[in-house]
MARDRENKE-414255 format. One record per residue (C-alpha): residue in three letters; z, x, y. Coordinates in steps of 0.02 Angstrom, whole numbers. Each point is the difference from the previous one (the first is absolute). Layout:
+------+--------+--------+--------+
! code !     up !   east !  north !
+------+--------+--------+--------+
!  ALA !      Z !      X !      Y !
...
+------+--------+--------+--------+
This chain:
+------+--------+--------+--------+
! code !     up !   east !  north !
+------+--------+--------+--------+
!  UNK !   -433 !    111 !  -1370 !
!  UNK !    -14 !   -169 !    110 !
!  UNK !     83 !     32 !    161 !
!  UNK !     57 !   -140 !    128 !
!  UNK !     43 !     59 !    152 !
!  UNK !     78 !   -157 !    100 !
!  UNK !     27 !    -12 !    191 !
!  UNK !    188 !    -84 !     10 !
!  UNK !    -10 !   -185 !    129 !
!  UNK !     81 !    -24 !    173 !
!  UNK !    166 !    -63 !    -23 !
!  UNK !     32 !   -160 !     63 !
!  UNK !    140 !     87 !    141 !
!  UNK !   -125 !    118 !     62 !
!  UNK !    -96 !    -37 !    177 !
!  UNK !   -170 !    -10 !    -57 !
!  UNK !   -118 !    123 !     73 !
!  UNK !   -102 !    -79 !   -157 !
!  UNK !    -48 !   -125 !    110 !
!  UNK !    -78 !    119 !    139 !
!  UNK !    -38 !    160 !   -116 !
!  UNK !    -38 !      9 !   -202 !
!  UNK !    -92 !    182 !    -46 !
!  UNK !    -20 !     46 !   -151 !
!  UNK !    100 !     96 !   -119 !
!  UNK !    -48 !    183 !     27 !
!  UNK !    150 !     83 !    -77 !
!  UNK !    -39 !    -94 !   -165 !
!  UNK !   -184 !     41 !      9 !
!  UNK !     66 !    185 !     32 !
!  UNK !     94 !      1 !   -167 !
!  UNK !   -157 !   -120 !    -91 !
!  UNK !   -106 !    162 !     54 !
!  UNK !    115 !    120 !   -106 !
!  UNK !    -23 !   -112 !   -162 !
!  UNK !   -150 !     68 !    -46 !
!  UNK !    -50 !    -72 !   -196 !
!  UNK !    107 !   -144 !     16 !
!  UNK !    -35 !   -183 !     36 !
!  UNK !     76 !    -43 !    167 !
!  UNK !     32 !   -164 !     86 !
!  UNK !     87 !    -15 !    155 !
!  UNK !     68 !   -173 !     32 !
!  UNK !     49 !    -38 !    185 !
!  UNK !    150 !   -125 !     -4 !
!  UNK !    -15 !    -30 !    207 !
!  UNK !   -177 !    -81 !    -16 !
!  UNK !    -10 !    -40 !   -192 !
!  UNK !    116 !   -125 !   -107 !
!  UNK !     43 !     -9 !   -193 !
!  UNK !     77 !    170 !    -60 !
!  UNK !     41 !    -68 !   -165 !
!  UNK !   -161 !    -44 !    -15 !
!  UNK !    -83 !    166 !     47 !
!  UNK !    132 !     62 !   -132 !
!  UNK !    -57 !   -103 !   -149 !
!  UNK !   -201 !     29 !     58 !
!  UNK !     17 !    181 !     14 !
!  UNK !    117 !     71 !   -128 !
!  UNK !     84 !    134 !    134 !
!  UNK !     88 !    152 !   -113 !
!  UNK !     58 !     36 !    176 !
!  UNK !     33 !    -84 !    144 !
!  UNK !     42 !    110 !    174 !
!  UNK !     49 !    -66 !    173 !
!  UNK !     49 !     55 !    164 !
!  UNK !     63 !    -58 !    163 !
!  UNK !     87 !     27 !    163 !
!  UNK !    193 !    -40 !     39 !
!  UNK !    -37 !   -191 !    -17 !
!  UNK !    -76 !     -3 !   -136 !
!  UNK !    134 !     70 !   -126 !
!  UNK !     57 !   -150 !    -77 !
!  UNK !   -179 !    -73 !    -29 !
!  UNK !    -20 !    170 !    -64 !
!  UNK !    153 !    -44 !   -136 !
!  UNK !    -82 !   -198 !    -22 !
!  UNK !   -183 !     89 !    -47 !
!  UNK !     69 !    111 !   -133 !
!  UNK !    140 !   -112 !    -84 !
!  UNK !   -127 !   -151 !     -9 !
!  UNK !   -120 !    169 !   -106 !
!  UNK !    157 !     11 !   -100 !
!  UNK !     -1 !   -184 !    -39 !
!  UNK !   -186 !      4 !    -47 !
!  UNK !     23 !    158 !   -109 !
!  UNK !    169 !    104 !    -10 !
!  UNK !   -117 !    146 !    -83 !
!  UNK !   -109 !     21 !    165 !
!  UNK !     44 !    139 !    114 !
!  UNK !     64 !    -35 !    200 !
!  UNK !    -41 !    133 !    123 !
!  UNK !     54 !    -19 !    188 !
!  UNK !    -59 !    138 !    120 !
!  UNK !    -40 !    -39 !    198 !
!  UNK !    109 !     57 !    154 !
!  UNK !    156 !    -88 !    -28 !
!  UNK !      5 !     74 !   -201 !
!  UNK !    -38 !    171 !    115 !
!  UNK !    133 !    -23 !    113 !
!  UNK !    155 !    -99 !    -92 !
!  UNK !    -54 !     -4 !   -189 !
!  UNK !    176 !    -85 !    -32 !
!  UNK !    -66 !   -148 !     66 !
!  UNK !    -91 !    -20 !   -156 !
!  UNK !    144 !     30 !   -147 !
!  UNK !    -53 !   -147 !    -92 !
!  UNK !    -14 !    -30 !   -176 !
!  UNK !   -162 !    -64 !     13 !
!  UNK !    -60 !    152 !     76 !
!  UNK !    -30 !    162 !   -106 !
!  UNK !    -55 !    121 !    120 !
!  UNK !      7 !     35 !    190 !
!  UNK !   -130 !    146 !     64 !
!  UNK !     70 !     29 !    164 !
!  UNK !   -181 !     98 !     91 !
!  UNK !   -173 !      2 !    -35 !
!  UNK !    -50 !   -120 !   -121 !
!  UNK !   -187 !     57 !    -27 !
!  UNK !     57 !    133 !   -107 !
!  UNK !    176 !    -41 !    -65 !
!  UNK !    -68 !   -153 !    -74 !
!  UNK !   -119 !     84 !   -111 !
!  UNK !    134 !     95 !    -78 !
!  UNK !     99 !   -137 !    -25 !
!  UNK !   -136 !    -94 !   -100 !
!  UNK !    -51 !    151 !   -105 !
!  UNK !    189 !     15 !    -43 !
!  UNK !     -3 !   -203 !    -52 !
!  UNK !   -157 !     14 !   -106 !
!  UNK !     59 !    174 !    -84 !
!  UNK !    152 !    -85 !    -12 !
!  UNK !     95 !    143 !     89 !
!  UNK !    180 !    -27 !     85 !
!  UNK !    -29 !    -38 !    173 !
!  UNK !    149 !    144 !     28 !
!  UNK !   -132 !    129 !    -43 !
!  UNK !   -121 !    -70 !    170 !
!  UNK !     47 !    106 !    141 !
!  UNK !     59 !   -109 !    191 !
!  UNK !     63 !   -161 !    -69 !
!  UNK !    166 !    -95 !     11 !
!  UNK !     44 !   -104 !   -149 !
!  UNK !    112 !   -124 !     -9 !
!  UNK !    148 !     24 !   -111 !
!  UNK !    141 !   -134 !    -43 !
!  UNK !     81 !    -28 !    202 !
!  UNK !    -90 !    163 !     47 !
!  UNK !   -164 !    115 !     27 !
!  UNK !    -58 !    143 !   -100 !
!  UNK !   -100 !    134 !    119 !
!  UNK !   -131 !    102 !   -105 !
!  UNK !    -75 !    169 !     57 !
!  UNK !    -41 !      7 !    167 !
!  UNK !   -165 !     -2 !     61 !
!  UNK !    -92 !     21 !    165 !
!  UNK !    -28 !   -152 !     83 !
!  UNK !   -188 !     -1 !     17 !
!  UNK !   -141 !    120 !    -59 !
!  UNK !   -127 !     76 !    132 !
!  UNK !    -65 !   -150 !     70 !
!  UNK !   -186 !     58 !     -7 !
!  UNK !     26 !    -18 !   -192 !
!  UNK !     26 !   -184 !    -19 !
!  UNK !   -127 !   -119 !    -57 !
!  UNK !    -54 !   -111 !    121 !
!  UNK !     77 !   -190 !    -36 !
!  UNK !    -68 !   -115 !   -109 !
!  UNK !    -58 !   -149 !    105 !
!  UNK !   -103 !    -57 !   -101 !
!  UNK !    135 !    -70 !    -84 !
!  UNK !     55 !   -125 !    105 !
!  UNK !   -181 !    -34 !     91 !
!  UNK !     -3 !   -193 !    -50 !
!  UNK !    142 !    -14 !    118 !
!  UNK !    -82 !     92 !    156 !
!  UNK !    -20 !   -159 !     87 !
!  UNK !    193 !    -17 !     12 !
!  UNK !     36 !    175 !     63 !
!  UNK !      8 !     -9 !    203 !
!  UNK !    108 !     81 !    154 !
!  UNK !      2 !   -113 !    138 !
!  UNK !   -186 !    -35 !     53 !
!  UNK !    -58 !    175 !   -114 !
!  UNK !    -84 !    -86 !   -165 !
!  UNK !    -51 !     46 !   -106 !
!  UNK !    114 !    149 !      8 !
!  UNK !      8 !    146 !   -115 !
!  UNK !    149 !    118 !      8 !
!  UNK !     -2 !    194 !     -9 !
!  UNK !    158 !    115 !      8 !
!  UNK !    -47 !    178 !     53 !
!  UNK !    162 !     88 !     20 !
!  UNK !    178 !    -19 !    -94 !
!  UNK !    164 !     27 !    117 !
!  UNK !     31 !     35 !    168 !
!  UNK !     13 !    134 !    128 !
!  UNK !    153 !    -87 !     86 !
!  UNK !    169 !    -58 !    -37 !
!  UNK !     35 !   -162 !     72 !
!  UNK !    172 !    -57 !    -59 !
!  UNK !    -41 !   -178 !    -35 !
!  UNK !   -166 !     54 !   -113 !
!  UNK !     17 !     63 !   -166 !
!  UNK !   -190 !     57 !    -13 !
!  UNK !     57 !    177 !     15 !
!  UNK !    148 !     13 !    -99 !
!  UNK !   -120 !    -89 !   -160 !
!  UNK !    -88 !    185 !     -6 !
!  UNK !    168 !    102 !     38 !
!  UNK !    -92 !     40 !    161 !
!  UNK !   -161 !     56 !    -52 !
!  UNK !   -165 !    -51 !     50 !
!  UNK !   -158 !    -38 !   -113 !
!  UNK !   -166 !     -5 !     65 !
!  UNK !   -171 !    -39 !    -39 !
!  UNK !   -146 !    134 !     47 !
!  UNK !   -121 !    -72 !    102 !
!  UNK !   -147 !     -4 !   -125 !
!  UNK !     99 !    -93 !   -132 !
!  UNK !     50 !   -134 !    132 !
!  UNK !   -208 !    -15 !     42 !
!  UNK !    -50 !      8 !   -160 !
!  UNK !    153 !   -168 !    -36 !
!  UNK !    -98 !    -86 !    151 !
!  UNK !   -154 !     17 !    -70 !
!  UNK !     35 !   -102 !   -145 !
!  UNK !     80 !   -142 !     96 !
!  UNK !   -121 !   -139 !     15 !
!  UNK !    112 !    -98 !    163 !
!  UNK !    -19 !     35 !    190 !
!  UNK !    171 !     -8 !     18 !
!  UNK !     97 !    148 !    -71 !
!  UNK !    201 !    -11 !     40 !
!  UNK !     81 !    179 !    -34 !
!  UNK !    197 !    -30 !    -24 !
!  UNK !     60 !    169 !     29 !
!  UNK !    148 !    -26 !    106 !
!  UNK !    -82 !    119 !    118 !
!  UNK !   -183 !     29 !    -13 !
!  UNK !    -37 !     79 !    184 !
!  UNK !     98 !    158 !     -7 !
!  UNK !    -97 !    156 !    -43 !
!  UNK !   -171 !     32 !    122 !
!  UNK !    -72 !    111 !    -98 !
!  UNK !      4 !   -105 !   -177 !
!  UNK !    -51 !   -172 !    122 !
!  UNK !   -146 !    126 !     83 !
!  UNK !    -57 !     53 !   -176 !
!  UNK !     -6 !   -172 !    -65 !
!  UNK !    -88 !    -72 !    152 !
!  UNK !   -137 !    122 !    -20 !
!  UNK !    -24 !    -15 !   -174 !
!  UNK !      2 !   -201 !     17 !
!  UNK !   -155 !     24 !    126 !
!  UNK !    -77 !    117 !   -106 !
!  UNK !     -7 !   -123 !   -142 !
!  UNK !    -10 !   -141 !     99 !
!  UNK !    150 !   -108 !    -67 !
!  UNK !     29 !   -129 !    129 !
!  UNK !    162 !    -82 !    -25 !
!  UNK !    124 !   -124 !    112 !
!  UNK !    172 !    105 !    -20 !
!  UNK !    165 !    -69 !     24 !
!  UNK !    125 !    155 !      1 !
!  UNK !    175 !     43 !     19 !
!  UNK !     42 !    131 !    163 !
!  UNK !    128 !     57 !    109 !
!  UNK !      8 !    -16 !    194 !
!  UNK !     28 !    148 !     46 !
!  UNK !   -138 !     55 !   -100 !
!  UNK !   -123 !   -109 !     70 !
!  UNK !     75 !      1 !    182 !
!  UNK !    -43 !    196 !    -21 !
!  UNK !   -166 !     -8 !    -70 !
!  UNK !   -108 !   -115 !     80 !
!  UNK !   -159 !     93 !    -51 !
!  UNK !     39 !    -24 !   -191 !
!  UNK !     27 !   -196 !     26 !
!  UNK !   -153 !     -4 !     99 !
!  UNK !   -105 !     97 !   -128 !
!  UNK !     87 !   -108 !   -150 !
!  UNK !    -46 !   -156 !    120 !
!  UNK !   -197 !     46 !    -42 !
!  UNK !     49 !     20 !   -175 !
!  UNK !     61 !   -187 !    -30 !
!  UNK !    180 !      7 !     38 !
!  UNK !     45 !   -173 !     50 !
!  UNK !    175 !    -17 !     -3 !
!  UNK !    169 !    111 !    -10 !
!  UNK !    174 !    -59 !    -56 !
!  UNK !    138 !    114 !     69 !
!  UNK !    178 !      6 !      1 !
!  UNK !     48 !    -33 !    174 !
!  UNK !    163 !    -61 !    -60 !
!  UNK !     84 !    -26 !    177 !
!  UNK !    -12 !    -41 !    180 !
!  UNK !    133 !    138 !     38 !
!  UNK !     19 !    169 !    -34 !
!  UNK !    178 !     -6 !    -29 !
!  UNK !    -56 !   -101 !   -137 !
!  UNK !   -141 !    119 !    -71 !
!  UNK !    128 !    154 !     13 !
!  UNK !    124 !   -111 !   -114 !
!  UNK !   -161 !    -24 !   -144 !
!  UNK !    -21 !    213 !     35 !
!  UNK !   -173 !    -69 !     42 !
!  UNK !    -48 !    157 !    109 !
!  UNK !    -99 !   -111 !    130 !
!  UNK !     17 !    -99 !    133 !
!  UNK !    -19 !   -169 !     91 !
!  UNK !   -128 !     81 !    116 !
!  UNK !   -105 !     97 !   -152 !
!  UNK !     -4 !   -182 !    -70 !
!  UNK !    -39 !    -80 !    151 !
!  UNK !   -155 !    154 !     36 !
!  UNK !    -65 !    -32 !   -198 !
!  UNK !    -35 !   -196 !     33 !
!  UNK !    -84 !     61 !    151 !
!  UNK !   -106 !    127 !    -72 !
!  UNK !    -58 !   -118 !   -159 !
!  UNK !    -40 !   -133 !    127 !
!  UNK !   -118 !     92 !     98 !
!  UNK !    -84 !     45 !   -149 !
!  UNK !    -23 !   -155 !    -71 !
!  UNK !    135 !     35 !   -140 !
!  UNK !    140 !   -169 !    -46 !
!  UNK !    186 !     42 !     -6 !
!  UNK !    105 !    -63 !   -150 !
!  UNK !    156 !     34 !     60 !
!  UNK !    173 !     12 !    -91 !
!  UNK !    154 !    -41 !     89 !
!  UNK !    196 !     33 !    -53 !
!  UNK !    135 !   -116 !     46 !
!  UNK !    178 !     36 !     19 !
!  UNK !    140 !   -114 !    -71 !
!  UNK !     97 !      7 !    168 !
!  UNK !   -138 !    -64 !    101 !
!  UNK !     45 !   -142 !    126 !
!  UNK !   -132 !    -96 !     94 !
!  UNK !    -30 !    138 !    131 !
!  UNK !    -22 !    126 !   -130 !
!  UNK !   -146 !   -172 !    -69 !
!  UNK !    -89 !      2 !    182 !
!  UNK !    -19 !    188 !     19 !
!  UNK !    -68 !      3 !   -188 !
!  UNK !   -135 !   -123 !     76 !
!  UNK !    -36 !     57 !    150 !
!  UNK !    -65 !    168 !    -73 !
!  UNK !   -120 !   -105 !   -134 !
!  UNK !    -52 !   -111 !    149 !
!  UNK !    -29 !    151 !    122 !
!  UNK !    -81 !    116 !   -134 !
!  UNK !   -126 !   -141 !    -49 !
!  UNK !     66 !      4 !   -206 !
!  UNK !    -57 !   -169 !    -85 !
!  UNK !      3 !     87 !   -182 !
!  UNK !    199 !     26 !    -35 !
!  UNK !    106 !     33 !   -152 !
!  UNK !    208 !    -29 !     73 !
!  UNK !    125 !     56 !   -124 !
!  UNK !    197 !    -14 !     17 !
!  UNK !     51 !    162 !    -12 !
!  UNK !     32 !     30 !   -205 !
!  UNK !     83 !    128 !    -91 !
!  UNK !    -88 !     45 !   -182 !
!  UNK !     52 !     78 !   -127 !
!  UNK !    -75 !    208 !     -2 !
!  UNK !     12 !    -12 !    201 !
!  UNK !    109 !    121 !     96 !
!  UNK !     93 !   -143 !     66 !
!  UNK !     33 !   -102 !   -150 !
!  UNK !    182 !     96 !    -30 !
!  UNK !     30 !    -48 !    192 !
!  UNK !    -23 !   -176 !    -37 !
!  UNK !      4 !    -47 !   -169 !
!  UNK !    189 !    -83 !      2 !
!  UNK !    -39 !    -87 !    165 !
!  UNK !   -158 !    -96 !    -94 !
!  UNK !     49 !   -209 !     23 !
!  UNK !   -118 !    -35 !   -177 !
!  UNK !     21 !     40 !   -154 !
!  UNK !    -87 !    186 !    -61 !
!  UNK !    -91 !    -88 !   -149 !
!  UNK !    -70 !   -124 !    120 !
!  UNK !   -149 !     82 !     -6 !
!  UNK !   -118 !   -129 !     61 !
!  UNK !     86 !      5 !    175 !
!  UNK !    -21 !    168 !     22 !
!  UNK !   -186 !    -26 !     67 !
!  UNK !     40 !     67 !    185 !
!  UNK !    -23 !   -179 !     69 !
!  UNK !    183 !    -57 !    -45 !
!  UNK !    136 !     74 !     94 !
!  UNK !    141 !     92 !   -109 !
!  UNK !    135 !     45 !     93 !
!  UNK !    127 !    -68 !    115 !
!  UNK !    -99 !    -67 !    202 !
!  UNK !     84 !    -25 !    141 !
!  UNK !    -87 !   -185 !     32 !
!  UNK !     17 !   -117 !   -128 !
!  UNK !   -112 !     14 !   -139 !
!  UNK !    -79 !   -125 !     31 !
!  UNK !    -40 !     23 !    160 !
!  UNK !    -48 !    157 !    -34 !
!  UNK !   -144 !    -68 !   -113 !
!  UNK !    -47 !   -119 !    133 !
!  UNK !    -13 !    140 !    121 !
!  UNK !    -98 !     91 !   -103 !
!  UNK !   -116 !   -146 !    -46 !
!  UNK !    -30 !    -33 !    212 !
!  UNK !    -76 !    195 !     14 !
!  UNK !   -111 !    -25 !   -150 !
!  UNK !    -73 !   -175 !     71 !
!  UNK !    -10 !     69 !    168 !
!  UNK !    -98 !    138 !    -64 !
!  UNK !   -103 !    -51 !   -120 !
!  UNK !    -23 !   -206 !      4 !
!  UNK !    -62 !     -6 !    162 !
!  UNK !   -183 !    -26 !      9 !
!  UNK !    -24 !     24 !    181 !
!  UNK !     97 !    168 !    -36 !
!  UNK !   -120 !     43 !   -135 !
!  UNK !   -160 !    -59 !     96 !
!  UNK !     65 !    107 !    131 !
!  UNK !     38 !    175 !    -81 !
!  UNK !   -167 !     99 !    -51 !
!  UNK !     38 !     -5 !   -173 !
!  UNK !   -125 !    119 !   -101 !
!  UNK !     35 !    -78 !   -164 !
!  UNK !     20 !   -176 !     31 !
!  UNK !   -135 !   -137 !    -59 !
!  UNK !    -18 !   -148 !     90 !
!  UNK !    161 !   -102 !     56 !
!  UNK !    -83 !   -168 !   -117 !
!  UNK !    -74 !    112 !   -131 !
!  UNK !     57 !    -19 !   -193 !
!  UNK !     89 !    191 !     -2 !
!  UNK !     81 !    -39 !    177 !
!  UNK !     45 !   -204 !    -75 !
!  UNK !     80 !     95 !   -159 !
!  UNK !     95 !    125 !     92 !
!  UNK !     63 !   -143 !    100 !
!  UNK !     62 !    -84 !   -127 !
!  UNK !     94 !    133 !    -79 !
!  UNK !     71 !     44 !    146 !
!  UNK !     69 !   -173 !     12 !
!  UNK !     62 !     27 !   -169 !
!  UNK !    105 !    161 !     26 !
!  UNK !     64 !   -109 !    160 !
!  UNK !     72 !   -136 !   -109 !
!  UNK !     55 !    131 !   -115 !
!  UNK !     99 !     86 !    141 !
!  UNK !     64 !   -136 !     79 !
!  UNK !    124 !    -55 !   -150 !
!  UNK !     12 !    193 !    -65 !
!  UNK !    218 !    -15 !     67 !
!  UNK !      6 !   -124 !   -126 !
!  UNK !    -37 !    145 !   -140 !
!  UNK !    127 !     72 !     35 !
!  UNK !    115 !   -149 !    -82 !
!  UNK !     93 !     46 !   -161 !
!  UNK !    -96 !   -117 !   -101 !
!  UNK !   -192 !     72 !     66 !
!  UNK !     90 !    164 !    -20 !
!  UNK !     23 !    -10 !   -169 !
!  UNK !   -183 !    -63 !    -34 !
!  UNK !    -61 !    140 !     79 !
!  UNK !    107 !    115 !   -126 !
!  UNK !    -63 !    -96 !   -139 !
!  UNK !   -112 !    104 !   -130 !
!  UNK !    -20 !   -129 !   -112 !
!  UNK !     80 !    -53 !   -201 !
!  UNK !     38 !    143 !   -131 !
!  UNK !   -106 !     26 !   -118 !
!  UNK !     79 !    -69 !   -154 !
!  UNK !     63 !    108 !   -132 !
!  UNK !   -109 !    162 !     70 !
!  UNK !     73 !    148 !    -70 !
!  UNK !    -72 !    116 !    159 !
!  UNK !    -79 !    173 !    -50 !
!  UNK !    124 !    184 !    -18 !
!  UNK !   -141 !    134 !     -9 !
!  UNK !     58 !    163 !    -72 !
!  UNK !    148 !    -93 !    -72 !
!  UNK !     82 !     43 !    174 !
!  UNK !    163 !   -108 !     21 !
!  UNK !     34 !   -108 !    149 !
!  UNK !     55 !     66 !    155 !
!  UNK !    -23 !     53 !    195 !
!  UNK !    -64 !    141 !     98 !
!  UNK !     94 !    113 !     60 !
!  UNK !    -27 !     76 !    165 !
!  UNK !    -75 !    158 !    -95 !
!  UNK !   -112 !   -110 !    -86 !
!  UNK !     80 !      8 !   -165 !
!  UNK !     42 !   -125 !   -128 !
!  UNK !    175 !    -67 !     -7 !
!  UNK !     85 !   -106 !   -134 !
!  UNK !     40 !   -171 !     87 !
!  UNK !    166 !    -66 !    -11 !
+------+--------+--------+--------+
């Protein structure tokens, strides 16, 4: 069967990190690995144009996307504009949001939801489609029935990790030139573990994999980085440093084999602040830059996240990765009751812990988090405003006005990182050349996700409101798919199918 597996596009709403950061599309090379005798495309919507086209060229029997919060209702646009093209071709959406809220996606232009791992699920799904078997029969999906979702079997939500095929880059290698992360290009990414250890109550990570952990051996993450051509390798499990003996195993074998990589890696502080001889060894071993969560400047703050750290772990980590040469990409919460002190003791801490590379998010509630019931009726936007969901737009009620709050917001980023002199002036481990072409593009998105920023209170207007909750026209006279004959209806909290009224 011919398989298109398409990569949904930034919504127009959504703060672009797309102008700072575009890597490529590793969970749909994951489930392009588990298609083994078909012909796969993947199309990538955020740095390619012309889906009708790639439609009409390729002849898809099945089409499967995925995407994040933001992305739901390009998710919707992708598969009723397959509809238009051909009612008879099938519309799979998988991804963390299908994982996480699969409701999202009750759409008649969708005909299944596989809410976990897609490398496997998918292959049933297709060998259900070309035996021409009712997708009711495919254990872990959600279907969408009339106003309402169908659950399947259950299923766990990954297999051993060890067991998956490694992803099929090649697939999207004529577009390796447009895959970067800051100044790290080209840039290939690897994911080594699946879950988390901790249960921060703004992160869903955890709750995806009902609290379990999946993680790759050593060897099998070698033997991945032996086949990746790029110096620089960026692993995107949300916590990479946190087990010495797996990091001590891998270290060894990476010397023994002689893989020499640039790694940019996810870790905790406290982690690091506690084991300076593992950052120093992973130093040697090409690790040039770490993104944690330091998410606050206070620790009332970090005990209100259940972060189990503290401002002085965070402030000992930056220390520690300095001295050996490592960059800090840190990641920094807001609250919606800040005033302008709470502003000037956010920047004092970047400005006196040396932190050029900064992600600052108003604080935002998603849906799977422990804190989503807390805050859900207090939200200022819309729900199916998906596109403003992107933890750059602020979502619930601030004490300033909004758009001061913005502007406030706007001062620490240019303070931080559009100052030259400050970026001259910081050893920066990663950083090219202040007049070099990665340093002159970075620029220039950053200027972008300024200007962006700067109007982002006017979003929250009725009128950009409602574009932002657009998902695009019907599909005209689509009669949308009933496998199993099942009738329309919800899901009850049991799971079960029940008649809709």
């Amino acid at each position: 069967m011919r398989i298109l597996l398409v990569r949904p596009p930034v919504p127009r709403h959504t703060v672009g990190l797309k102008h700072i950061m575009v890597c490529e599309p590793l969970e749909l090379e994951y489930v392009a690995a588990g298609l083994e005798g078909h012909e796969i495309q993947i199309f990538d919507m955020i740095v390619e144009r012309g889906l009708r086209r790639r439609l009409r060229q390729f002849k898809p029997d099945v089409v499967g996307t995925s995407c994040y919060i933001t992305g739901v209702n390009e998710v919707k646009k992708v598969c009723r504009e397959v509809k238009r093209w051909d009612p008879s071709a099938w519309t799979v959406v998988g991804g963390v949001q299908a994982s996480l809220a699969p409701e999202d996606f009750c759409d008649d232009a969708v005909d299944c939801i596989v809410p976990g791992d897609g490398t496997t699920v998918m292959a049933d799904i297709v060998k259900a489609v070309e035996s021409g078997t009712s997708l009711e029969k495919v254990a872990g999906l959600v279907i969408p029935i009339g106003n309402g979702l169908h659950r399947t079997e259950g299923r766990r939500y990954m297999p051993p990790p060890d067991s998956l095929p490694f992803p099929r880059r090649d697939l999207v290698s004529h577009l390796r030139h447009r895959y970067y992360y800051l100044f790290h290009q080209p840039v290939t990414t690897m994911k080594t573990t699946w879950g988390c250890w901790y249960r921060c109550n703004f992160c869903f990570t955890w709750r995806i994999t009902d609290g379990a952990t999946y993680s790759r051996s050593p060897e099998s993450i070698a033997d991945e980085l032996e086949t990746i051509d790029s110096l620089d390798v960026y692993i995107v499990d949300d916590i990479f440093l946190i087990n010495r003996t797996r990091l001590a195993r891998l270290g060894q074998l990476l010397r023994e084999r002689g893989i020499r990589k640039k790694f940019l890696v996810y870790g905790r502080a406290d982690f690091i602040a506690e084991n300076e001889d593992v950052i120093a060894e992973w130093a040697e071993l090409g690790l040039s830059a770490v993104l944690i969560g330091l998410e606050a400047s206070t620790d009332p703050e970090l005990d209100s996240m259940n972060k189990e750290c503290t401002v002085d772990k965070n402030r000992l980590a930056i220390d520690v990765l300095r001295r050996h040469g490592v960059d800090t990409y840190g990641s920094l919460i807001t609250q919606p009751d800040y005033t302008e002190e709470e502003w000037d003791r956010l920047w004092r801490f970047i400005d006196e812990n040396g932190l050029y590379y900064l992600n600052i998010s108003p604080h935002t509630p998603l849906p799977g988090t422990v804190i989503w019931d807390e805050y859900k009726d207090r939200l200022t936007v819309p729900r199916t405003a998906h596109g403003l969901f992107d933890l750059s737009h602020c979502l619930l009620p601030t004490r300033m006005p909004l758009r001061e709050y913005y502007r406030s917001l706007l001062r620490v980023y240019s303070r931080a990182c559009l100052n030259i002199r400050r970026a001259r002036r910081l050893t920066l481990r990663t950083r090219p050349p202040i007049y070099s072409p990665k340093y002159l593009r970075l620029w220039w998105g950053a200027i972008k996700i300024w200007m962006q920023l700067r109007t982002a209170h006017r979003h929250h207007t009725p009128r950009e409101l409602a574009k932002a909750e657009d998902v695009g026209p019907v599909v005209p006279g689509y009669v949308p798919r009933r496998p199993g004959g099942l009738p329309g209806g919800t899901v009850t909290p049991s799971g079960t199918l029940e008649s809709a009224r």
